[in-house]
C-alpha positions as CSV (number, residue, x, y, z in Angstrom):
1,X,108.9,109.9,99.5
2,X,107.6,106.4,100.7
3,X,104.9,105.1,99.0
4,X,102.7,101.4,100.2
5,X,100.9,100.2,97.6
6,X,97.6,97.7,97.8
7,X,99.4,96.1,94.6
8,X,102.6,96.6,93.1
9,X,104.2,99.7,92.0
10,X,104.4,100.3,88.2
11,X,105.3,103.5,88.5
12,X,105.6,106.5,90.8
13,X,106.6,109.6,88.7
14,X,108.1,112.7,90.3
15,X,106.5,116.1,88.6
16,X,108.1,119.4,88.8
17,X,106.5,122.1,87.2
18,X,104.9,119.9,85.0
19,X,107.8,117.9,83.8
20,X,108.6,114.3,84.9
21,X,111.6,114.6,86.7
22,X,112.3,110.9,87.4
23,X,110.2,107.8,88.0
24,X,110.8,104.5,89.5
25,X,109.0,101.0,90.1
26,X,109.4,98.6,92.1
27,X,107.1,96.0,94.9
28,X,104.5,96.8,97.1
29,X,106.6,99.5,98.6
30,X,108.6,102.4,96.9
31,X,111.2,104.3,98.7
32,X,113.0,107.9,97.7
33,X,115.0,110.2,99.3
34,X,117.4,112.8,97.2
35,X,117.4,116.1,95.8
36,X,114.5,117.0,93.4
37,X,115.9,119.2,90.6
38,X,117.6,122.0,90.4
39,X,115.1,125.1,90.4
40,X,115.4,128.5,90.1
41,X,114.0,129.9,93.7
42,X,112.9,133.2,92.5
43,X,109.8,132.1,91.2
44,X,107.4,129.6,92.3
45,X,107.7,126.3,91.4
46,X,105.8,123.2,92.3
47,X,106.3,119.8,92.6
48,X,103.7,116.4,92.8
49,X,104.1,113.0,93.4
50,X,101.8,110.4,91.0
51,X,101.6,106.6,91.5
52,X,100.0,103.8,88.9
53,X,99.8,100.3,90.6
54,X,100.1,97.3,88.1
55,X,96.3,96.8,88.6
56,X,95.4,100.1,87.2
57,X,94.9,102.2,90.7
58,X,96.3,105.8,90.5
59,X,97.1,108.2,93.4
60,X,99.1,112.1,93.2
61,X,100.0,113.5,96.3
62,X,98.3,117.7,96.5
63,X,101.0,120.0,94.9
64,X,104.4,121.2,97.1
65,X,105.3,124.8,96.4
66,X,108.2,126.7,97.1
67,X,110.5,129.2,95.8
């Protein structure tokens, strides 16, 4: 995930079937690359990513399924 904000970063929360895996913060630009979660493959599962700017401004991503 690589996110490049018009403000800082307060926060960019992963979401995996509704639960807030992990978050971080950080400048203008916010970088993440590992493994999710573990989840059980035999049913579908989901997985978002949402972004709050210190000024306020929100953005998700559209949902990732698999499983």
């Amino acid at each position: 995930v690589a996110v490049h904000g018009t403000a800082p970063i307060a926060r960019l929360s992963i979401i995996v079937n509704g639960d807030e895996i992990a978050h971080l913060s950080g400048g203008p630009e916010v970088n993440y690359r590992g493994k999710l979660h573990p989840v059980a493959l035999d049913a579908p599962s989901w997985c978002y990513i949402r972004v709050v700017q210190t000024d306020g401004h929100m953005a998700w991503s559209s949902p990732i399924w698999f499983g």
